[in-house]
C-alpha positions as CSV (number, residue, x, y, z in Angstrom):
1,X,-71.4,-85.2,-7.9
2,X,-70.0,-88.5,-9.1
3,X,-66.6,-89.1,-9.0
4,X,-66.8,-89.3,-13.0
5,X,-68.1,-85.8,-12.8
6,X,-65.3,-84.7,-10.8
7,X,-63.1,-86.6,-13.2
8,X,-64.2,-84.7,-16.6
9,X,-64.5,-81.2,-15.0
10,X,-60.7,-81.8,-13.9
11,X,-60.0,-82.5,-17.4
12,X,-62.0,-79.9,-19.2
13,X,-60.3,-77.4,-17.2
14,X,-56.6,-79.1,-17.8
15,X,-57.8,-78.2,-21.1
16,X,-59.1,-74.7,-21.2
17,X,-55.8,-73.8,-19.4
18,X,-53.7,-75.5,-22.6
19,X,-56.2,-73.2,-24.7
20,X,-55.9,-69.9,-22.4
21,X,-52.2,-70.5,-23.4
22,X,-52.4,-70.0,-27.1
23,X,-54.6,-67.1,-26.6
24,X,-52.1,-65.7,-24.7
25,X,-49.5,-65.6,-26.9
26,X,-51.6,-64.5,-29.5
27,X,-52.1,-61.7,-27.6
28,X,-48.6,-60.5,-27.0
29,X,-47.8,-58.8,-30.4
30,X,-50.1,-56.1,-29.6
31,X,-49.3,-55.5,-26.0
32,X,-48.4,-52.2,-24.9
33,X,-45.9,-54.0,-23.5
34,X,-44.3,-56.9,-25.8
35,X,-42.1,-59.3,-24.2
36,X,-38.7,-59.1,-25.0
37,X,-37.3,-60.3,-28.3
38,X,-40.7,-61.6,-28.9
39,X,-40.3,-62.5,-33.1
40,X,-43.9,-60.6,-33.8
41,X,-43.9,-56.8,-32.2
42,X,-46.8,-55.3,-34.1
43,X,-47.2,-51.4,-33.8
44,X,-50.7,-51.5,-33.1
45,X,-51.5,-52.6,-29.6
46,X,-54.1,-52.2,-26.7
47,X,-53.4,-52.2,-23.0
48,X,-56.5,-54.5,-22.0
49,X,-54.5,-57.1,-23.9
50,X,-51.3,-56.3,-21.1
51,X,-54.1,-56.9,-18.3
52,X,-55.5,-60.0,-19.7
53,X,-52.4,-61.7,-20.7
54,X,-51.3,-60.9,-16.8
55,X,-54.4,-62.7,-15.6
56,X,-54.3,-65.4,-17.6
57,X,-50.1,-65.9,-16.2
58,X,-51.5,-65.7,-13.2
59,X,-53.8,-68.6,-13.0
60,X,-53.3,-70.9,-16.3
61,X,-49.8,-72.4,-15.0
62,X,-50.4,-73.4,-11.4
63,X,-53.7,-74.6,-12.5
64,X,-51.9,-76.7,-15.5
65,X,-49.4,-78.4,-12.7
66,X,-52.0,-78.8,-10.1
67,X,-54.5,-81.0,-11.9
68,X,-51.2,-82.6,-13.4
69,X,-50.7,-83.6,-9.6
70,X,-53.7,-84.7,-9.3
71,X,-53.9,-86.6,-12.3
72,X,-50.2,-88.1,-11.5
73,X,-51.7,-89.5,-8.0
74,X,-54.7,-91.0,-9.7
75,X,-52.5,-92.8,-12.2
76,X,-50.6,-94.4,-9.6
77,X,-53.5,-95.7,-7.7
78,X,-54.6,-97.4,-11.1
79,X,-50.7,-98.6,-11.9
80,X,-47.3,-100.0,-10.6
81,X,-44.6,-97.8,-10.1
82,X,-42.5,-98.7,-13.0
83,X,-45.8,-98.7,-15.5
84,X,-46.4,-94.9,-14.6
85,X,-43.6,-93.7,-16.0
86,X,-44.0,-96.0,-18.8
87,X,-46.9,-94.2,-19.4
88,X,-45.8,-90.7,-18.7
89,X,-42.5,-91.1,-20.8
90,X,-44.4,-92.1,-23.7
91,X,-47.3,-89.4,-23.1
92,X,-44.7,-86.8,-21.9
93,X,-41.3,-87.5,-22.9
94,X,-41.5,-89.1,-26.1
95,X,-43.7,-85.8,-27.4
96,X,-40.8,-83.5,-25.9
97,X,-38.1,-85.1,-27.7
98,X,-40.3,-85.1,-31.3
99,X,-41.2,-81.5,-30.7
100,X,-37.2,-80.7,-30.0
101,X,-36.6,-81.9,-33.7
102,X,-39.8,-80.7,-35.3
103,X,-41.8,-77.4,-33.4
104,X,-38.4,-75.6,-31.5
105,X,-36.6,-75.9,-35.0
106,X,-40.0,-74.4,-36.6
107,X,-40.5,-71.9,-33.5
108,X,-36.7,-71.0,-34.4
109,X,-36.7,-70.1,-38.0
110,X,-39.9,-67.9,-37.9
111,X,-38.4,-66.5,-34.8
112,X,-35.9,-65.1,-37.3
113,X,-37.8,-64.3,-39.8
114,X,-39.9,-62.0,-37.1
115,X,-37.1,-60.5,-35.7
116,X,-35.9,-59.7,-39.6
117,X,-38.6,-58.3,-40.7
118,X,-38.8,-56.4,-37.4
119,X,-35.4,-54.2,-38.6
120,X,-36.2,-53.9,-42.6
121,X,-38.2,-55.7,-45.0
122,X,-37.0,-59.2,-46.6
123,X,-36.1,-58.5,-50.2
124,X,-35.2,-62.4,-51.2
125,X,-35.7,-65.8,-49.8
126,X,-32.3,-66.1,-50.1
127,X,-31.3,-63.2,-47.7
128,X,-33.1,-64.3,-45.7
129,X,-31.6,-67.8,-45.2
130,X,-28.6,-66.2,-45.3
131,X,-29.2,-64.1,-42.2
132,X,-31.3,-67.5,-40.6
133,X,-27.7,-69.3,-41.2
134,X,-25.1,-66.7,-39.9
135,X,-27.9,-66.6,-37.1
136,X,-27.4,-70.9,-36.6
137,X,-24.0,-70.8,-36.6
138,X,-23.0,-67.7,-34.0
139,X,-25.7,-69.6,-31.3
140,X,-23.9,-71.6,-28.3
141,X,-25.0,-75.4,-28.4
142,X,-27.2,-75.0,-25.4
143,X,-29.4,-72.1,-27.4
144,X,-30.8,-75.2,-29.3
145,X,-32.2,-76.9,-26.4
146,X,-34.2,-74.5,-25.5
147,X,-37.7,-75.8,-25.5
148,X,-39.5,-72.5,-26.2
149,X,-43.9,-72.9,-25.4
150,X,-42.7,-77.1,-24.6
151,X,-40.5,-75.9,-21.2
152,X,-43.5,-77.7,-19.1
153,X,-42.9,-81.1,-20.4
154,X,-39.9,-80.9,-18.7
155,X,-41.2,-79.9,-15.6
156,X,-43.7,-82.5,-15.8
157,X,-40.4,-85.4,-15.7
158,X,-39.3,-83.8,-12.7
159,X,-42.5,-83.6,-10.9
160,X,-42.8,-87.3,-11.9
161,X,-39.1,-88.2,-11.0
162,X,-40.2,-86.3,-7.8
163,X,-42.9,-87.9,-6.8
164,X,-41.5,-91.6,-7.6
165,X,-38.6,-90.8,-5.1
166,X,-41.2,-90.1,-2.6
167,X,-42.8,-93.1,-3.0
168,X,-39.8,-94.9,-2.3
169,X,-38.9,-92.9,0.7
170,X,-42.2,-92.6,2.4
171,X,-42.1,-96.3,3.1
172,X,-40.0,-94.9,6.4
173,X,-42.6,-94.1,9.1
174,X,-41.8,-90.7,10.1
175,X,-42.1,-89.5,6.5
176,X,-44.8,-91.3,6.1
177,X,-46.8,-89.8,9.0
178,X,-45.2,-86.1,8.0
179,X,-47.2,-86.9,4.1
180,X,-50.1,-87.9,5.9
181,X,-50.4,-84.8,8.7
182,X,-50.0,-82.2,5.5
183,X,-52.6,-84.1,3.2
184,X,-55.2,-83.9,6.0
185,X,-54.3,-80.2,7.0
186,X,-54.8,-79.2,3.1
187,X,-57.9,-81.3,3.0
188,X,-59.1,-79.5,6.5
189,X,-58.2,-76.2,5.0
190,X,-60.8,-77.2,2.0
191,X,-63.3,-78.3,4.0
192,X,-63.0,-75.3,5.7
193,X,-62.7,-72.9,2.9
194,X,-59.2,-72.0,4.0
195,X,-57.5,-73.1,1.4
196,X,-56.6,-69.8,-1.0
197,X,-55.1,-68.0,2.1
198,X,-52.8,-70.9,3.3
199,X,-51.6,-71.0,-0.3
200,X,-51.1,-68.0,-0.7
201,X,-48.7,-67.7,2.4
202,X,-46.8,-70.9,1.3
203,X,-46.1,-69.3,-2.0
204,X,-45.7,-66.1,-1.1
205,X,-42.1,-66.3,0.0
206,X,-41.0,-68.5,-3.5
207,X,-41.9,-65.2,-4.9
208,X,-38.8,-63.6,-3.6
209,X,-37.2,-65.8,-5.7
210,X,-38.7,-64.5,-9.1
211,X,-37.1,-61.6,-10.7
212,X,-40.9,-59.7,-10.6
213,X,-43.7,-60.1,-8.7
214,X,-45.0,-63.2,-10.4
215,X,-43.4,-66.2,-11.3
216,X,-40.5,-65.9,-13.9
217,X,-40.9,-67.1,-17.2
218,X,-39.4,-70.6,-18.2
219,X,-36.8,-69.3,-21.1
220,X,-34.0,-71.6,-20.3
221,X,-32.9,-74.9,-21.5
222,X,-33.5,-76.6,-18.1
223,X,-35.6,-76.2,-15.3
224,X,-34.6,-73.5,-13.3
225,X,-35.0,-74.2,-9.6
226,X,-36.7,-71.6,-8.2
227,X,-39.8,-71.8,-10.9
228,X,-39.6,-75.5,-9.9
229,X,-40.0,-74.5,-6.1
230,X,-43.4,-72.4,-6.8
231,X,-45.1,-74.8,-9.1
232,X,-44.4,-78.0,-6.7
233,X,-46.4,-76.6,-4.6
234,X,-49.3,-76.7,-6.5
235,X,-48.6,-79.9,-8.3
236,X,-48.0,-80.7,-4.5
237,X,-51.8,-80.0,-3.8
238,X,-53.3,-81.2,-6.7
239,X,-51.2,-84.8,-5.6
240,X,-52.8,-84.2,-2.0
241,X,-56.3,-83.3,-3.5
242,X,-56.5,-86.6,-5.3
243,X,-55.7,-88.8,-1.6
244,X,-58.3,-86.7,0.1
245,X,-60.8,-86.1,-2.9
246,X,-63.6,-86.9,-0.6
247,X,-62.9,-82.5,0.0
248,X,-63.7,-81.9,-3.6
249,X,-67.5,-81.0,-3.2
250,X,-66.4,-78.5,-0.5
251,X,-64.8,-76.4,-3.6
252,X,-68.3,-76.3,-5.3
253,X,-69.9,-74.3,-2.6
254,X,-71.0,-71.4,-4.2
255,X,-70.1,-68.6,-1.2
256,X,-66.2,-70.0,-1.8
257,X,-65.5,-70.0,-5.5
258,X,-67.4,-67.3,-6.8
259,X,-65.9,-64.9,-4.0
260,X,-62.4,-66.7,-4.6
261,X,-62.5,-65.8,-8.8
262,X,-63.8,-62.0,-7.7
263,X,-61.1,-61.5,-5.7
264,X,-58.4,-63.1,-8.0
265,X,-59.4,-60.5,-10.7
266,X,-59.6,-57.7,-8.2
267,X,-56.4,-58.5,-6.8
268,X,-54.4,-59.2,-10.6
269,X,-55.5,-55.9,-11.7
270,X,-54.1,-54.7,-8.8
271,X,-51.1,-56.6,-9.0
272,X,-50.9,-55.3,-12.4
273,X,-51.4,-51.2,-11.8
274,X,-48.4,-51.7,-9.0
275,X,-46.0,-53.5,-11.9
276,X,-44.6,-49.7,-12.2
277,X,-43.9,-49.3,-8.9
278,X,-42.9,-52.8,-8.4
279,X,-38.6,-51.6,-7.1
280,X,-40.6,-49.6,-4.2
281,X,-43.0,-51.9,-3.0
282,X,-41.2,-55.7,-3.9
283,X,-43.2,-57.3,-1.1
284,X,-46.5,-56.2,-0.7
285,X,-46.3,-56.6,-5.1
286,X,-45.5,-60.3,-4.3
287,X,-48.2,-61.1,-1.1
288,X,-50.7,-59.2,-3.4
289,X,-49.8,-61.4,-6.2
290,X,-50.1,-64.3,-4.0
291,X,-53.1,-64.1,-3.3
292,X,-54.4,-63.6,-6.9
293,X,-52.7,-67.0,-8.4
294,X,-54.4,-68.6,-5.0
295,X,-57.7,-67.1,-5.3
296,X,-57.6,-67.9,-9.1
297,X,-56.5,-71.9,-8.6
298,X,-58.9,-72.6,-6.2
299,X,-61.9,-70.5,-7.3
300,X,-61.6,-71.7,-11.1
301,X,-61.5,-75.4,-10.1
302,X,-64.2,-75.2,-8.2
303,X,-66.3,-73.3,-10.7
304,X,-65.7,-76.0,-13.2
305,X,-65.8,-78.6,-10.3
306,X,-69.8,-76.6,-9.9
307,X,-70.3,-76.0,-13.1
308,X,-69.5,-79.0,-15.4
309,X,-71.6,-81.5,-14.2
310,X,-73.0,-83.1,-16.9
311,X,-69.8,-83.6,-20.0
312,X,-71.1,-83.2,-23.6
313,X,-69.3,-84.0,-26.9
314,X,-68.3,-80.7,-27.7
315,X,-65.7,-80.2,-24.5
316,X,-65.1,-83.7,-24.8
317,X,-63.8,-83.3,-28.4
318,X,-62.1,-80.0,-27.2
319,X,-60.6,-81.8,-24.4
320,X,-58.8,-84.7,-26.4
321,X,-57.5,-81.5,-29.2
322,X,-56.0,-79.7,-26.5
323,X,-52.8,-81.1,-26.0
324,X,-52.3,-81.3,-30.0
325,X,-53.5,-77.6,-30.3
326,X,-51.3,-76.4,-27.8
327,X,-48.3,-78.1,-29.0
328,X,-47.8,-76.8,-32.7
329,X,-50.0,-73.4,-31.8
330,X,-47.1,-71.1,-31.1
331,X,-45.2,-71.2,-34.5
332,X,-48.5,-71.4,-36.5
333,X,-49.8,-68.0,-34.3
334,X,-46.3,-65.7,-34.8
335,X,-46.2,-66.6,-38.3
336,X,-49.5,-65.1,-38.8
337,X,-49.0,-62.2,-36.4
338,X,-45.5,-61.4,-38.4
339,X,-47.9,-62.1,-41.6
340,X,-50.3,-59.1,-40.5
341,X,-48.0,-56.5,-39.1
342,X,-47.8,-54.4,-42.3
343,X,-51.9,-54.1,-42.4
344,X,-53.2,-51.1,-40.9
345,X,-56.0,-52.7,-38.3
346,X,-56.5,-52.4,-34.9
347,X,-55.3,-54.8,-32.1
348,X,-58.6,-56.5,-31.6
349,X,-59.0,-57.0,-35.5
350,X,-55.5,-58.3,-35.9
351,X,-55.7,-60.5,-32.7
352,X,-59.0,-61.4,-33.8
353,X,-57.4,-62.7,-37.1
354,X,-54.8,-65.0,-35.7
355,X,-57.6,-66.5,-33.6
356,X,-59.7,-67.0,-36.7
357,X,-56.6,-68.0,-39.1
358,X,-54.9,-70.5,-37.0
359,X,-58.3,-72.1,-34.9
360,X,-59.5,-73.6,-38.3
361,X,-55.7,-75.1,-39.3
362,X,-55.1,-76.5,-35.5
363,X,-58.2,-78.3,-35.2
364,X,-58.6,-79.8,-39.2
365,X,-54.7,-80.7,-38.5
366,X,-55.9,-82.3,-35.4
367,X,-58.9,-84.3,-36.7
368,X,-56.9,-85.4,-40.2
369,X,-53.2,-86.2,-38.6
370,X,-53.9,-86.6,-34.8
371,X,-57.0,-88.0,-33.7
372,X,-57.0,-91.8,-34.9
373,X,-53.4,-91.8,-36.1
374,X,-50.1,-93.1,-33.9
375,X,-49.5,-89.2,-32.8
376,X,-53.1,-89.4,-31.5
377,X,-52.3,-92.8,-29.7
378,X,-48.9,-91.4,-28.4
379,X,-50.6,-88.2,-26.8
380,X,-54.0,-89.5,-25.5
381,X,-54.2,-93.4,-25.8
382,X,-55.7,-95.0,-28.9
383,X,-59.6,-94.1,-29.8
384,X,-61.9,-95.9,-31.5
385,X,-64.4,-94.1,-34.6
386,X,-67.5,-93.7,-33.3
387,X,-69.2,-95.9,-35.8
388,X,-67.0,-98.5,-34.0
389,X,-67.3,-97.8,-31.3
390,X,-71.4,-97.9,-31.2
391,X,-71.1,-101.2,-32.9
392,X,-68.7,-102.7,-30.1
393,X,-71.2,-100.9,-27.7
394,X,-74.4,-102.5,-29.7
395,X,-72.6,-106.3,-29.4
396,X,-72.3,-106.3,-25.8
397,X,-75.6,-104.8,-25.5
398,X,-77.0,-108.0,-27.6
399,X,-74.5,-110.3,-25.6
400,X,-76.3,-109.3,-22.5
């Protein structure tokens, strides 16, 4: 495995855990279990939805920050200091603060309209803005900074405000040598095949800092500290992954990750049959729920560390969509869910539905507005047609 094999697996799977996102939150109108004040609560609902929504919490966020780390490190080996977060503000922030003006104000009115239609049925458009005004004006200020599905952009600025006050602090020798003593003990631990279980101990006690036993959600309209705590640490090891990324084959070994993703579904559905019990056993729900979000890290990456070898165009195009999909999925995917609540189908059908409305939309929106347009350039660099691009590639072919 060449390092650009490495390098596209990494960012195939950054990108299936964007996408595991919008299918989660399609899911959640027909859980058993809806989340609170959620703006679609359909009546029809299945509880191997509840299961695979907990999975997918489980995994898809620390895997998110840690091959943000690692792609954070990799960045500043390839610039200065002061061009990273050049590059991260206009890849990162710049997309926040349009999506505060644009998606959360979206994301807000349908949220409305959900919760409306949720008590009776909207007899005029002009109720209805009515009730989305008196709505408006009762908020506090701060309730319009909440950043709904976009919270992690904000994490991402503090992991990156982090990580540049570390740089300038590990010039001092001890620190230095402390950095350097933990990168090689992770990198031991994944030679080793270690790894899960060591994670799984450091997290475990952040846990007591959640209200359940996974991490909380991010609802607020700042970071809250103690969800920064647990997902530092794996941003932390995706960072150390990319100094000592001479330990990435040691992921690919078949007799770690396959065992690793077996138990990290054994041990979720476990997690998830002791949620009611959760008040009587608080700590072994957290160290059992530990071990899952470590066992699910670890073993996915090195499944698609094993299994995406060779990239294609297909997971390539999917790959550059991703972030574009993920950011304007969630107002798109209520809507339709609020759309379909009156139809009498099953959960499957109707969740099968949103998948099938809203895929279609994201993706045409994506390759119309996005793709060779200044949004595409803001979220994923500029790119070339391929018609031009084969005929730059055929002149410096000829040049030769």
């Amino acid at each position: 495995m060449n390092a650009n094999e490495r390098l596209h697996a990494l960012d195939a799977l950054r990108a299936v855990a964007m996408l595991l996102g919008v299918a989660g939150h399609a899911m959640v109108p027909y859980m058993t279990e809806v989340v609170a004040l959620w703006p679609a609560n359909d009546t029809s609902s299945s509880a191997l939805f509840d299961v695979l929504f907990s999975l997918i919490r489980f995994g898809r966020m620390p895997i998110f920050f840690m091959i943000a780390g690692f792609f954070a490190c990799m960045l500043l080996a390839r610039y200065s200091w002061h061009e990273f977060m050049r590059h991260r503000l206009s890849r990162i922030g710049l997309p926040l603060l349009l999506g505060m003006v644009t998606i959360v104000p979206l994301c807000n009115l349908i949220s409305i309209w959900g919760l409306r239609t949720q008590r009776a049925p909207i007899e005029d458009p002009w109720s209805f803005f009515l009730s989305f005004m008196d709505w408006y004006t009762s908020q506090p200020v701060l309730h319009f900074l909440k950043p709904w599905h976009l919270w992690f952009l904000e994490y991402l600025l503090v992991f990156y405000t982090a990580a540049m006050f570390w740089i300038a602090i590990a010039t001092w020798r001890p620190l230095a040598w402390l950095g350097h003593s933990i990168t090689g003990a992770w990198a031991w631990c994944l030679r080793f095949g270690v790894a899960a279980p060591v994670l799984a101990l450091v997290t475990f006690p952040l846990l007591f800092l959640q209200y359940g036993p996974y991490v909380d959600g991010a609802g607020g309209p700042f970071p809250s500290p103690r969800i920064l705590a647990f997902y530092a640490i794996f941003f932390a090891a995706g960072w150390m992954l990319y100094r000592r990324r001479d330990v990435l084959p040691a992921l690919t070994r078949h007799w770690i990750w396959i065992p690793l993703v077996i138990i990290g579904v054994v041990a979720g559905v476990i997690t998830f049959s002791m949620f009611p019990t959760f008040t009587e056993m608080p700590a072994l729900s957290r160290l059992v729920s530990a071990i899952t979000t470590a066992a699910l890290v670890l073993g996915i990456t090195g499944a698609f560390l094993c299994l995406y070898q060779r990239p294609n165009r297909v997971m390539r195009y999917i790959s550059d969509s991703a972030y574009w999909v993920y950011l304007i999925h969630l107002p798109l995917v209520i809507a339709i869910a609020v759309l379909l609540q009156p139809f009498h189908l099953t959960a499957y059908a109707k969740f099968a539905l949103v998948m099938l409305i809203s895929t279609p939309i994201m993706y045409l929106s994506y390759q119309l507005m996005v793709r060779y347009t200044w949004i595409g350039v803001m979220l994923n660099g500029p790119r070339l047609r391929w018609r031009k691009l084969e005929a730059m590639r055929g002149a410096t072919a000829g040049s030769k």
